[in-house]
mmCIF file of the N, C-alpha and C atoms, coordinates in Angstrom:
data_MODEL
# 
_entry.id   MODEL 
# 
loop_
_atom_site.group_PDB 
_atom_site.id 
_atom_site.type_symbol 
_atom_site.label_atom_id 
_atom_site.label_alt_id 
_atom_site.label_comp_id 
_atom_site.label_asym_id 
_atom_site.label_entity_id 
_atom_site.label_seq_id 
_atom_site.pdbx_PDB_ins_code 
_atom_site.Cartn_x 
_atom_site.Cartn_y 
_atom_site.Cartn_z 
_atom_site.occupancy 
_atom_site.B_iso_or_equiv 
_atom_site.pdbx_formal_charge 
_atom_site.auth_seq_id 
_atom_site.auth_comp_id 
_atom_site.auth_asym_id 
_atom_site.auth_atom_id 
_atom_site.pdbx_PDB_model_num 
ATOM 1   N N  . UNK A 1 1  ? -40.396 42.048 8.053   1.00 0.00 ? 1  UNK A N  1 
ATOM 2   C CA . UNK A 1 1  ? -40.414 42.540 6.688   1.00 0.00 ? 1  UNK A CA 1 
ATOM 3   C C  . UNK A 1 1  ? -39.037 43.059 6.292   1.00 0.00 ? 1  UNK A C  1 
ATOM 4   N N  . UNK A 1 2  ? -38.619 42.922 5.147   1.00 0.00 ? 2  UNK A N  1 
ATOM 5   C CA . UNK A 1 2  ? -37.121 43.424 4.456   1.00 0.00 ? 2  UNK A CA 1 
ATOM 6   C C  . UNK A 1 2  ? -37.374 44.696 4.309   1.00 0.00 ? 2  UNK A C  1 
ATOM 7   N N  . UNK A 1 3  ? -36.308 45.296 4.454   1.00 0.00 ? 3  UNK A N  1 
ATOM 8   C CA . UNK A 1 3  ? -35.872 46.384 3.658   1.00 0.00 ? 3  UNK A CA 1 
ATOM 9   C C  . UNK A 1 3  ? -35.743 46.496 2.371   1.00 0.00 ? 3  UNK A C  1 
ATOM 10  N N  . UNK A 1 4  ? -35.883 47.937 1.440   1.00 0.00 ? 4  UNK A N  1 
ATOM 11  C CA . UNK A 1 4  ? -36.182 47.892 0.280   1.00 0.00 ? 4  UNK A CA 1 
ATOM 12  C C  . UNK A 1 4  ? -34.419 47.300 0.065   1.00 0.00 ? 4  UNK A C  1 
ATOM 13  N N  . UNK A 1 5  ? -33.315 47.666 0.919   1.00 0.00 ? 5  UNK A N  1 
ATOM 14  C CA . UNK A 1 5  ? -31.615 47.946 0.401   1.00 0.00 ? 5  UNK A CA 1 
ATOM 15  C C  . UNK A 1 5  ? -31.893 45.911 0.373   1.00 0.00 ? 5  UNK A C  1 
ATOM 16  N N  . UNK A 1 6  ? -32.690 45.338 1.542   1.00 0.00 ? 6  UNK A N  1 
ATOM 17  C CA . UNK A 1 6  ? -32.277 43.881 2.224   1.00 0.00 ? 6  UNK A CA 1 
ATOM 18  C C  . UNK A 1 6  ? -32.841 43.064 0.603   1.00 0.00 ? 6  UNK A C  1 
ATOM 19  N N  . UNK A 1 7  ? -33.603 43.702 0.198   1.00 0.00 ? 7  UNK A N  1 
ATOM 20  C CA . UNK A 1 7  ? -34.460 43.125 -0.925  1.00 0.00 ? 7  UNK A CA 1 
ATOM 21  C C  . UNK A 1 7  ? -33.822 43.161 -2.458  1.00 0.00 ? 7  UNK A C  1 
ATOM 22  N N  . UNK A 1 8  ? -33.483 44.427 -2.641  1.00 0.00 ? 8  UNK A N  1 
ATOM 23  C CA . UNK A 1 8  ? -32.142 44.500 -3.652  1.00 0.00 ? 8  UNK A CA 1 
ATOM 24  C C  . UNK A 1 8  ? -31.061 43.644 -3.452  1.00 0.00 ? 8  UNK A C  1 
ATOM 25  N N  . UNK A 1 9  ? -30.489 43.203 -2.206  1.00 0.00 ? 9  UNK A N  1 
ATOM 26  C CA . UNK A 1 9  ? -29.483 42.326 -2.023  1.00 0.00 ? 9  UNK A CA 1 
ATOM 27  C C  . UNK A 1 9  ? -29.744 41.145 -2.235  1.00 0.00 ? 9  UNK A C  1 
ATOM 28  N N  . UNK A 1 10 ? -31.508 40.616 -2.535  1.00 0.00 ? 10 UNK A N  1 
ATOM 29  C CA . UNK A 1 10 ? -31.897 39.568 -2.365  1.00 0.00 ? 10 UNK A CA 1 
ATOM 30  C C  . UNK A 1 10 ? -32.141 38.810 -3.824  1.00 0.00 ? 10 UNK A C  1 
ATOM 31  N N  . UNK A 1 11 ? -32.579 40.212 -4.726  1.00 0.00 ? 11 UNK A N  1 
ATOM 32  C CA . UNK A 1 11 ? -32.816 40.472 -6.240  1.00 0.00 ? 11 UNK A CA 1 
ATOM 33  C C  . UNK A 1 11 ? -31.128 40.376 -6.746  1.00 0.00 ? 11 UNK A C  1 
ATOM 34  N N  . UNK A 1 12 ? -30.251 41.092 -6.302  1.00 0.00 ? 12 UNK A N  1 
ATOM 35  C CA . UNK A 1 12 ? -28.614 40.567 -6.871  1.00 0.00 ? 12 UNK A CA 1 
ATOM 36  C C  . UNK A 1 12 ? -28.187 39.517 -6.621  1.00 0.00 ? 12 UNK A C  1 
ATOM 37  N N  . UNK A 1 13 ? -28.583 38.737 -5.643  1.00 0.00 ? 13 UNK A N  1 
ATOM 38  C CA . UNK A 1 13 ? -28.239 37.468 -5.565  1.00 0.00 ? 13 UNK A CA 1 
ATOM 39  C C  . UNK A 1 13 ? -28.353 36.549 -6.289  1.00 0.00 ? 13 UNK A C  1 
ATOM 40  N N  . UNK A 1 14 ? -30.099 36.460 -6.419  1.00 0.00 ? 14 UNK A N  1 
ATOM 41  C CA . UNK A 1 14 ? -30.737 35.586 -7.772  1.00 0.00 ? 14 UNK A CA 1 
ATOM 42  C C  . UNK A 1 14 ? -29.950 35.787 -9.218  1.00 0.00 ? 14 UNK A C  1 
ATOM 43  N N  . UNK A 1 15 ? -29.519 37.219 -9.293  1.00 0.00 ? 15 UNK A N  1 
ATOM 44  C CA . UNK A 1 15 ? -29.110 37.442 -10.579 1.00 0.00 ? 15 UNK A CA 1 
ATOM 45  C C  . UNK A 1 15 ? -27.491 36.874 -10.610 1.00 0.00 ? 15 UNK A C  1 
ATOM 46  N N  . UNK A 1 16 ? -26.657 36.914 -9.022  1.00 0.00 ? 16 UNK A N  1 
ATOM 47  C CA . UNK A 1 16 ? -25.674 36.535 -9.738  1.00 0.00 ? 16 UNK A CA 1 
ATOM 48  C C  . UNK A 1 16 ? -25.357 35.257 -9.914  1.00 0.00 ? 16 UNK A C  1 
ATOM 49  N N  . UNK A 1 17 ? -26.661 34.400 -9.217  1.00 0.00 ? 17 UNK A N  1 
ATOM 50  C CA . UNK A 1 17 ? -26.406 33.049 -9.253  1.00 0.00 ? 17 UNK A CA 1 
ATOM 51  C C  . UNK A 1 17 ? -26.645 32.616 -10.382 1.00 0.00 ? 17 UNK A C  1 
ATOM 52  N N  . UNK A 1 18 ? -27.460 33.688 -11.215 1.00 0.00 ? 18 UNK A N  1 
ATOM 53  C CA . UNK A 1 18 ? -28.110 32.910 -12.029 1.00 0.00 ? 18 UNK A CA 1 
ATOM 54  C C  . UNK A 1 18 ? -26.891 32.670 -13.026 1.00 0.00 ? 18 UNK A C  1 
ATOM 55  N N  . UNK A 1 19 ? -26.233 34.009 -13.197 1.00 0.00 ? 19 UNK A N  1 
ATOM 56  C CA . UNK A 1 19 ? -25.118 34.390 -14.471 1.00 0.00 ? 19 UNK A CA 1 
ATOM 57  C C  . UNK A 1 19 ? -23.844 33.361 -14.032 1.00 0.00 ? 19 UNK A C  1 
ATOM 58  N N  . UNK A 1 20 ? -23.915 32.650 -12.845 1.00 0.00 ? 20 UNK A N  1 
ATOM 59  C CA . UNK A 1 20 ? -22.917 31.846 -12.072 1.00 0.00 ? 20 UNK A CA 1 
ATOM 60  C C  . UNK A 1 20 ? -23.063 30.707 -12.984 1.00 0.00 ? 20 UNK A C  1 
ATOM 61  N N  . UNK A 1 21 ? -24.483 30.413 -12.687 1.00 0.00 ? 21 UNK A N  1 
ATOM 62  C CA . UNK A 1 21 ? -24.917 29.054 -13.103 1.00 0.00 ? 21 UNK A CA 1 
ATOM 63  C C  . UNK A 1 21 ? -24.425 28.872 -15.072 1.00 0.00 ? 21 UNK A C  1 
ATOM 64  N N  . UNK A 1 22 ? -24.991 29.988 -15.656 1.00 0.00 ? 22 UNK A N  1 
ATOM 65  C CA . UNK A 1 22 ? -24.921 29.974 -16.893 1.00 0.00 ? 22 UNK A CA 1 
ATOM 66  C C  . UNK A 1 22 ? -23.573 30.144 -17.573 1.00 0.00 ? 22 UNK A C  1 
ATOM 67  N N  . UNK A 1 23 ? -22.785 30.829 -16.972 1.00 0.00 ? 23 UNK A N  1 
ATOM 68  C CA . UNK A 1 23 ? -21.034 31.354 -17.531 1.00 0.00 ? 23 UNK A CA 1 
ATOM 69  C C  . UNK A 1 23 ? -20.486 30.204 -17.245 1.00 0.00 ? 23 UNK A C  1 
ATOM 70  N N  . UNK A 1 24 ? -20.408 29.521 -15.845 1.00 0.00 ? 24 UNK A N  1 
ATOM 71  C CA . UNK A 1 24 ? -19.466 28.639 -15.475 1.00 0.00 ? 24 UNK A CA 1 
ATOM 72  C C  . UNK A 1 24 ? -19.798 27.139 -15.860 1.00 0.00 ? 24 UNK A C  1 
ATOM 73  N N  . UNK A 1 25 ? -21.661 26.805 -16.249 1.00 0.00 ? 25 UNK A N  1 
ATOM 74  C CA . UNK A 1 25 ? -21.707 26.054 -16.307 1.00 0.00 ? 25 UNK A CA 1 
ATOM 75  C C  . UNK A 1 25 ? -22.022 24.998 -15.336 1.00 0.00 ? 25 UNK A C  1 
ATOM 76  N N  . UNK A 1 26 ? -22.340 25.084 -14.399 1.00 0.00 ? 26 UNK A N  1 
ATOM 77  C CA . UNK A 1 26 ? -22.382 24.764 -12.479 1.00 0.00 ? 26 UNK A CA 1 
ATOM 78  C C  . UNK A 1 26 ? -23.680 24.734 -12.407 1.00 0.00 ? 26 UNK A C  1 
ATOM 79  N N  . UNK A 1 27 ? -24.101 23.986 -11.408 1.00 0.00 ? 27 UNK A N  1 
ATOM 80  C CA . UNK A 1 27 ? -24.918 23.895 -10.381 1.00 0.00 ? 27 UNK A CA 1 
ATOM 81  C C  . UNK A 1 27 ? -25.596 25.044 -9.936  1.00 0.00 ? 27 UNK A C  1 
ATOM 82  N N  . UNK A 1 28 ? -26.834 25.123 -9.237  1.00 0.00 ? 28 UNK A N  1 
ATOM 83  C CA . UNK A 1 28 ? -27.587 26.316 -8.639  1.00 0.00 ? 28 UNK A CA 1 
ATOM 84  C C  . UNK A 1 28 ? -26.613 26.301 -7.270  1.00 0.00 ? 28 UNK A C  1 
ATOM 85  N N  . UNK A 1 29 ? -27.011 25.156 -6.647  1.00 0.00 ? 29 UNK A N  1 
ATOM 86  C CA . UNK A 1 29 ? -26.443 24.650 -5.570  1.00 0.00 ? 29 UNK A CA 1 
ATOM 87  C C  . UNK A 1 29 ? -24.618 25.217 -5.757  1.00 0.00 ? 29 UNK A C  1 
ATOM 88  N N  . UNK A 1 30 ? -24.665 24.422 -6.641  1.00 0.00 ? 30 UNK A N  1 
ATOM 89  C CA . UNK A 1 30 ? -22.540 25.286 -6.382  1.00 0.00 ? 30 UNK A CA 1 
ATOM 90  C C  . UNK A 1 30 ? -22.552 26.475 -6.477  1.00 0.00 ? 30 UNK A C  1 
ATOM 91  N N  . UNK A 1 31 ? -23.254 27.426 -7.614  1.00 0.00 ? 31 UNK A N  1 
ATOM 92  C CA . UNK A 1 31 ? -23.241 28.729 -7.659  1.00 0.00 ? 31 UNK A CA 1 
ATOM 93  C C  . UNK A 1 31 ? -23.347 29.313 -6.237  1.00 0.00 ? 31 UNK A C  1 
ATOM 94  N N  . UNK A 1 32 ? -24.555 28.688 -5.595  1.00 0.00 ? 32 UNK A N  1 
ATOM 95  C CA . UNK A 1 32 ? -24.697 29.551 -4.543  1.00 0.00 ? 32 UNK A CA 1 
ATOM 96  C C  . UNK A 1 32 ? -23.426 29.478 -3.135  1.00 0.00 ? 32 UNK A C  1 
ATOM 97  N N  . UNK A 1 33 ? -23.019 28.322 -2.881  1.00 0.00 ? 33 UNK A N  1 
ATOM 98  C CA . UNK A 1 33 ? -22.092 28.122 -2.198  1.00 0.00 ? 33 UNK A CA 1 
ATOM 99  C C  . UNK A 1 33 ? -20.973 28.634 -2.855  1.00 0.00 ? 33 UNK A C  1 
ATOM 100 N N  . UNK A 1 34 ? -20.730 29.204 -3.917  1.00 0.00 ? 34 UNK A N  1 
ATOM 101 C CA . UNK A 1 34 ? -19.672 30.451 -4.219  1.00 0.00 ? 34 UNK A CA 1 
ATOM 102 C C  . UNK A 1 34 ? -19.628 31.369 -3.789  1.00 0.00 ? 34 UNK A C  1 
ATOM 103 N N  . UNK A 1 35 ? -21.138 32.029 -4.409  1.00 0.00 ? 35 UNK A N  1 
ATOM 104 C CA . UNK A 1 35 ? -21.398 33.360 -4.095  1.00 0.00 ? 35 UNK A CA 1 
ATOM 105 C C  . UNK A 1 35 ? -21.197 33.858 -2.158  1.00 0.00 ? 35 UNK A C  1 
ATOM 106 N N  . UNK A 1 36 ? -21.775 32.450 -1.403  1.00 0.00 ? 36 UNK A N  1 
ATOM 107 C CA . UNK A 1 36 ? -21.663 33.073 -0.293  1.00 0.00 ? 36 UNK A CA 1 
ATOM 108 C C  . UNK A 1 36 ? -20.506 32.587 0.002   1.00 0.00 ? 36 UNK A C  1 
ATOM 109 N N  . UNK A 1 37 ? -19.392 32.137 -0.453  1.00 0.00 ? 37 UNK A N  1 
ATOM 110 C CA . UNK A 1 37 ? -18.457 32.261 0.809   1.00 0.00 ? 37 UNK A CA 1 
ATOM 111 C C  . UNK A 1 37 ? -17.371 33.412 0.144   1.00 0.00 ? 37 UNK A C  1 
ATOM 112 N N  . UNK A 1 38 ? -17.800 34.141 -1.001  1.00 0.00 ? 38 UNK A N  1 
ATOM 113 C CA . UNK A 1 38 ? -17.455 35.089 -1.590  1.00 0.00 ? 38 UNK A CA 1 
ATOM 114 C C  . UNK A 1 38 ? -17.232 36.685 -0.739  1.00 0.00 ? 38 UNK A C  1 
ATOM 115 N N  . UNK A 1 39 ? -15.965 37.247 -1.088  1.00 0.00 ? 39 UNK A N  1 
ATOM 116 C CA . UNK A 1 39 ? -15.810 38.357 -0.345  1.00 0.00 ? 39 UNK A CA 1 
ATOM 117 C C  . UNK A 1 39 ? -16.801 39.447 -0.781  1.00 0.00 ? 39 UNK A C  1 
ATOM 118 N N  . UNK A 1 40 ? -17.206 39.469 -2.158  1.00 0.00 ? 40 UNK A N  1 
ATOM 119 C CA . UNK A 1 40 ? -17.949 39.836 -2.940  1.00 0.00 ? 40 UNK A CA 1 
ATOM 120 C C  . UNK A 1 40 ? -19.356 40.064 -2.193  1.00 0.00 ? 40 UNK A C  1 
ATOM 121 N N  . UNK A 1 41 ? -19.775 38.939 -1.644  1.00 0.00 ? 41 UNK A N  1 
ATOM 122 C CA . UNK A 1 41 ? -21.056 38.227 -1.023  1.00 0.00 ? 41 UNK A CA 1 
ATOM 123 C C  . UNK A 1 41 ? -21.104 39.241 0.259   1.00 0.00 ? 41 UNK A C  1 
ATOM 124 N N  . UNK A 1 42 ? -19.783 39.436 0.847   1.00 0.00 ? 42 UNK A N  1 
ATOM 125 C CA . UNK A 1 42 ? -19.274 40.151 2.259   1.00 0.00 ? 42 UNK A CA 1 
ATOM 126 C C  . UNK A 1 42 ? -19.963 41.734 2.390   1.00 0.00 ? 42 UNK A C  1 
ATOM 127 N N  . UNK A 1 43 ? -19.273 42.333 0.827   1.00 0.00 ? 43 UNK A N  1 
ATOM 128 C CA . UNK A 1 43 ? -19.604 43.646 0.781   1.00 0.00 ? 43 UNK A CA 1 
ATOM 129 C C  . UNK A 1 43 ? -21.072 44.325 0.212   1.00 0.00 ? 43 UNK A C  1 
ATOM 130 N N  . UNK A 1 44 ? -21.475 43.074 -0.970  1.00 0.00 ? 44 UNK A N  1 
ATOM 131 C CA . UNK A 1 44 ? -22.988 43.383 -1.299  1.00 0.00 ? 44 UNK A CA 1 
ATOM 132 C C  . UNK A 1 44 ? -23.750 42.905 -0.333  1.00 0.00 ? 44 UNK A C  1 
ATOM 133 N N  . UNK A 1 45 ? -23.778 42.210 1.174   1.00 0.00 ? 45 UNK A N  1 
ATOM 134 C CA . UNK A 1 45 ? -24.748 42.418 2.195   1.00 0.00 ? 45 UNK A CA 1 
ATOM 135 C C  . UNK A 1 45 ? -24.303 43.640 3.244   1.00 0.00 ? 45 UNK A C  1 
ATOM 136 N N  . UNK A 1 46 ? -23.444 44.044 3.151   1.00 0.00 ? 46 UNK A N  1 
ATOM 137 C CA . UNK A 1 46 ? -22.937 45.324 3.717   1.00 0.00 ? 46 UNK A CA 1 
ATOM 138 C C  . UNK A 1 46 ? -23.438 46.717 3.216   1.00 0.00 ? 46 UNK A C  1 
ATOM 139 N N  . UNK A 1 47 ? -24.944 46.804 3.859   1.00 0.00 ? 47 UNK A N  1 
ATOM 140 C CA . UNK A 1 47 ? -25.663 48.005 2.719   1.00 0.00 ? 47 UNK A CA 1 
ATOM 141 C C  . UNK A 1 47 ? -24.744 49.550 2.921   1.00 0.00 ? 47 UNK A C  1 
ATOM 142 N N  . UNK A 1 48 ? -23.919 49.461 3.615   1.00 0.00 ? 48 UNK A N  1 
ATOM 143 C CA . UNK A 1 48 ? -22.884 51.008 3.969   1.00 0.00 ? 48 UNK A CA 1 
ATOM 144 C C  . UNK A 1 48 ? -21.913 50.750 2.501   1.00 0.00 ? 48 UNK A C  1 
ATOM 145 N N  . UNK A 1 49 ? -21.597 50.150 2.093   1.00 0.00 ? 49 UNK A N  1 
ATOM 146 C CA . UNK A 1 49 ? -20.805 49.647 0.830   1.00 0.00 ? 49 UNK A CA 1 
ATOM 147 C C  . UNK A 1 49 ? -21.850 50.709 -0.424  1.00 0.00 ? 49 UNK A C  1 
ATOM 148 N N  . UNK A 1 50 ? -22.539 50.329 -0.285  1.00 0.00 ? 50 UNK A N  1 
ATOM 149 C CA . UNK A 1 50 ? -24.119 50.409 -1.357  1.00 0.00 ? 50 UNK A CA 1 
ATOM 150 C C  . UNK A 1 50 ? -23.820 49.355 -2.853  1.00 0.00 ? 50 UNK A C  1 
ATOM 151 N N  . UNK A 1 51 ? -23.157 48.685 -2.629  1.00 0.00 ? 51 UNK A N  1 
ATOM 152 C CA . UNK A 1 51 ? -23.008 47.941 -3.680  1.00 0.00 ? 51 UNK A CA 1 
ATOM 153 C C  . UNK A 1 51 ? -24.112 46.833 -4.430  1.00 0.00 ? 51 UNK A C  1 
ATOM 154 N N  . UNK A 1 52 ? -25.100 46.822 -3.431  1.00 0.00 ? 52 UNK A N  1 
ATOM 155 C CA . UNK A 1 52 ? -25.728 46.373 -4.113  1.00 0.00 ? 52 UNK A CA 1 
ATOM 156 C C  . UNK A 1 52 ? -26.956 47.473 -5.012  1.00 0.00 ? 52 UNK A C  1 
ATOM 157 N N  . UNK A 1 53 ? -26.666 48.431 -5.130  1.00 0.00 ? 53 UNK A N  1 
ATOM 158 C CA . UNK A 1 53 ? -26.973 49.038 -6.185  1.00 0.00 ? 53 UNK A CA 1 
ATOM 159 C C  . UNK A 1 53 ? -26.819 49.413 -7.703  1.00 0.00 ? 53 UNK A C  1 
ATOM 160 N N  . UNK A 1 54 ? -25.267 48.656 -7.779  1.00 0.00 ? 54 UNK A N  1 
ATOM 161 C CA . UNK A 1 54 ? -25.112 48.638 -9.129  1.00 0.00 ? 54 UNK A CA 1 
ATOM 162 C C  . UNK A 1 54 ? -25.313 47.819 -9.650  1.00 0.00 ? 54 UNK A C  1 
ATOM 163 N N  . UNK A 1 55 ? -25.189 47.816 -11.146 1.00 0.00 ? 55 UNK A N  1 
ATOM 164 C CA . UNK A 1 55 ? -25.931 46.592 -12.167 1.00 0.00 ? 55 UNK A CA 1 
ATOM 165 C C  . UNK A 1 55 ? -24.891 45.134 -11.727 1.00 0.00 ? 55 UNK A C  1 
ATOM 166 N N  . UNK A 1 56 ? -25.894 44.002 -12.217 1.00 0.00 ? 56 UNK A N  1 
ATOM 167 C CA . UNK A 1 56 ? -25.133 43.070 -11.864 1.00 0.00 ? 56 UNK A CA 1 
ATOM 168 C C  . UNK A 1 56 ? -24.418 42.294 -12.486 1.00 0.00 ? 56 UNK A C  1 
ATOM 169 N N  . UNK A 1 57 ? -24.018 42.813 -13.505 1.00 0.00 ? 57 UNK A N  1 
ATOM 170 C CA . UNK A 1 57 ? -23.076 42.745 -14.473 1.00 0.00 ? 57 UNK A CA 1 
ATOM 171 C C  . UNK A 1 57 ? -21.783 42.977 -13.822 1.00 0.00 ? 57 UNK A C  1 
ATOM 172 N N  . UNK A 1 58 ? -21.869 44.470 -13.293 1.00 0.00 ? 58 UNK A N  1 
ATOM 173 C CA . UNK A 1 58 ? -20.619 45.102 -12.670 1.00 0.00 ? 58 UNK A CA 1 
ATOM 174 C C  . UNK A 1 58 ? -20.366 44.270 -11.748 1.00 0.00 ? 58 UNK A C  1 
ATOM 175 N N  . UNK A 1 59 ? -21.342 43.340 -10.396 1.00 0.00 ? 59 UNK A N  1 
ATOM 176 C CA . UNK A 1 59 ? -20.996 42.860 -9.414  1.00 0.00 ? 59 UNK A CA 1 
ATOM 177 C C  . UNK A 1 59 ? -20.695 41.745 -9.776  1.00 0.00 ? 59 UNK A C  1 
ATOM 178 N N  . UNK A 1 60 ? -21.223 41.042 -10.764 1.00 0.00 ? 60 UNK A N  1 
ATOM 179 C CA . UNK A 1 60 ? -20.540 39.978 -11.464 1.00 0.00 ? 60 UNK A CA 1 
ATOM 180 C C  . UNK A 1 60 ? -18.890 39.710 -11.863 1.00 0.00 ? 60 UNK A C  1 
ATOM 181 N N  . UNK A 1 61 ? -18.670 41.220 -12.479 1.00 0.00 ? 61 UNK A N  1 
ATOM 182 C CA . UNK A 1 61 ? -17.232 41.717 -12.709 1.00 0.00 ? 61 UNK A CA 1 
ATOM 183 C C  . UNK A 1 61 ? -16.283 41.397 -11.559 1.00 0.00 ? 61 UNK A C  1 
ATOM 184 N N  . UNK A 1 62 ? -16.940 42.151 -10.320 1.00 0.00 ? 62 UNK A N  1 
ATOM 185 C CA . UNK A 1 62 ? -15.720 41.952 -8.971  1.00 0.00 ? 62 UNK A CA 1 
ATOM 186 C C  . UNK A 1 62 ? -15.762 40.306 -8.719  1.00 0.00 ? 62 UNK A C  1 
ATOM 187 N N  . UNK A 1 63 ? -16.891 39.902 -8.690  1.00 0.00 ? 63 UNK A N  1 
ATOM 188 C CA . UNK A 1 63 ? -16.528 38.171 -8.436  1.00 0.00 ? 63 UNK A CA 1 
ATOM 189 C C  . UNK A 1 63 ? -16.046 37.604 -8.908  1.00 0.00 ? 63 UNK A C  1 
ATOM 190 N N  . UNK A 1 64 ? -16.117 37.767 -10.682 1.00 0.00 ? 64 UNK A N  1 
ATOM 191 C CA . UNK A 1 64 ? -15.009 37.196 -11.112 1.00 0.00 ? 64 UNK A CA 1 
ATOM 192 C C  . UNK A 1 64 ? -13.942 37.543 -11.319 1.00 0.00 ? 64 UNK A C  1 
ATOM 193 N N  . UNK A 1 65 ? -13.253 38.669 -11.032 1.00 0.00 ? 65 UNK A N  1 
ATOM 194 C CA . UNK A 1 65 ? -12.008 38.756 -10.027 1.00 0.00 ? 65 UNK A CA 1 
ATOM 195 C C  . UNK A 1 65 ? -11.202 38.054 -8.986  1.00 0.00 ? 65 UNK A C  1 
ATOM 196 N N  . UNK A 1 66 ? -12.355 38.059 -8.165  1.00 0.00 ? 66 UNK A N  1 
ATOM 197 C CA . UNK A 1 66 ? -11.781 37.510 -6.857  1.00 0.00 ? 66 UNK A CA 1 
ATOM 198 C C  . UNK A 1 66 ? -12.182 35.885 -7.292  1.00 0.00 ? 66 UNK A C  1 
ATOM 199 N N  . UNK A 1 67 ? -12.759 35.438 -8.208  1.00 0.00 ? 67 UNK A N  1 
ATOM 200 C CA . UNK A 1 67 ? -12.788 33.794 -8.333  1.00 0.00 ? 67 UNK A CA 1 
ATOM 201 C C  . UNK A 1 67 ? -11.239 33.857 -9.114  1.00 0.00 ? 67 UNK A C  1 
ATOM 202 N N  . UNK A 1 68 ? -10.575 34.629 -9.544  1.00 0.00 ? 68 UNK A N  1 
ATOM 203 C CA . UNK A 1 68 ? -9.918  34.498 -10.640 1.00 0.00 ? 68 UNK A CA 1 
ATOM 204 C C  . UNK A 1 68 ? -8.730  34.780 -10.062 1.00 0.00 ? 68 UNK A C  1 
ATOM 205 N N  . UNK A 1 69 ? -8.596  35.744 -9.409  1.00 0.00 ? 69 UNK A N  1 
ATOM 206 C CA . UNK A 1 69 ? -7.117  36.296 -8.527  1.00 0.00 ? 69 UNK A CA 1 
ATOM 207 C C  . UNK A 1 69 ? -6.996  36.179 -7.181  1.00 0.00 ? 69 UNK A C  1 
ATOM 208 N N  . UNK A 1 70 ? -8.214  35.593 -6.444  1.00 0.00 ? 70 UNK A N  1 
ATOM 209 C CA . UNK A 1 70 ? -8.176  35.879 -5.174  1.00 0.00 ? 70 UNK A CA 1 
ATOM 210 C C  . UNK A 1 70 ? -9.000  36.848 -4.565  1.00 0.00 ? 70 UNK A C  1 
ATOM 211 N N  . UNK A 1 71 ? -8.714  38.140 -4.859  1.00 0.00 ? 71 UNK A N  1 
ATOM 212 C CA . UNK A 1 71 ? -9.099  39.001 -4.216  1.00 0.00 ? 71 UNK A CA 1 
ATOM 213 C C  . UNK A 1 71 ? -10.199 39.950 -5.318  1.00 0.00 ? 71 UNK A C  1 
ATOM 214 N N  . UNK A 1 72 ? -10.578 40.710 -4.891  1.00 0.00 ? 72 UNK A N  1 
ATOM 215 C CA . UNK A 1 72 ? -11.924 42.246 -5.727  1.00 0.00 ? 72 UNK A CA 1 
ATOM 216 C C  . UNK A 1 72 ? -10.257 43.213 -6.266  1.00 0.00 ? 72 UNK A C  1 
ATOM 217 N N  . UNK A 1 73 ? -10.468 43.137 -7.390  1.00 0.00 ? 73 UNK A N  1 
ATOM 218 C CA . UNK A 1 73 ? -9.131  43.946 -7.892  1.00 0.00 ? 73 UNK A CA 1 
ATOM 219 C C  . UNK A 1 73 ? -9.674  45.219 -7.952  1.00 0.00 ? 73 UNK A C  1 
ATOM 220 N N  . UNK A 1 74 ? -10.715 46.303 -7.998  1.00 0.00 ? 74 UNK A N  1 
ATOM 221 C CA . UNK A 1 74 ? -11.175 47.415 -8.112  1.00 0.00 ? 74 UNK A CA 1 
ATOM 222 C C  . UNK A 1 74 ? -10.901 48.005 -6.663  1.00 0.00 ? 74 UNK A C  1 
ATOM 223 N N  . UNK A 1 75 ? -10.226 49.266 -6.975  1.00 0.00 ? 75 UNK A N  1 
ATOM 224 C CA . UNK A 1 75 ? -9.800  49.325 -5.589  1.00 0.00 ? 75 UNK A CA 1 
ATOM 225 C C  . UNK A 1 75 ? -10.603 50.135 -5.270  1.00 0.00 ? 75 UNK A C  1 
ATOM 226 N N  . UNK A 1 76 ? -11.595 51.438 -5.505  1.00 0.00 ? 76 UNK A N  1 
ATOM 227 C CA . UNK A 1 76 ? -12.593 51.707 -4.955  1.00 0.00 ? 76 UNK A CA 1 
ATOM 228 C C  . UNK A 1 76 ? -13.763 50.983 -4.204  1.00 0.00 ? 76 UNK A C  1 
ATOM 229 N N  . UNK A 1 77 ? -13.540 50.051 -4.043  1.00 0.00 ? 77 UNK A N  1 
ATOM 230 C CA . UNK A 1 77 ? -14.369 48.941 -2.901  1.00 0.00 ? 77 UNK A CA 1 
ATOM 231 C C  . UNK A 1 77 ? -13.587 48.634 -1.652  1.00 0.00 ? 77 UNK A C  1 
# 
């Protein structure tokens, strides 16, 4: 059985694939092979982070960062 943190990570996922799929225009399939090889992907399964607690708008924000520059430009992460 998941954890309630494993289950939130599971609920941000869906959401950021979904906003993947719809902004960029892409694939479920490509979205998702973004999201995970995403550093982004690294720290929202890293429940000591707690990042997957914020809205996923915001986590949306750092990914497209790091799709955009490389790296999570917010340096509190």
């Amino acid at each position: 059985m998941m954890s309630k943190e494993q289950q939130m990570v599971e609920y941000m996922v869906q959401d950021l694939v979904e906003i993947l799929t719809e902004t960029r225009g892409i694939e479920y399939d490509d979205a998702m092979r973004i999201l995970y090889a995403s550093e982004v992907y690294e720290k929202l399964t890293d429940i000591e982070t707690g990042l997957y607690r914020e809205s996923p708008g915001y986590v949306y924000g750092l990914l497209q960062d790091e799709l955009n520059f490389g790296h999570i430009v917010q340096a509190e992460i």
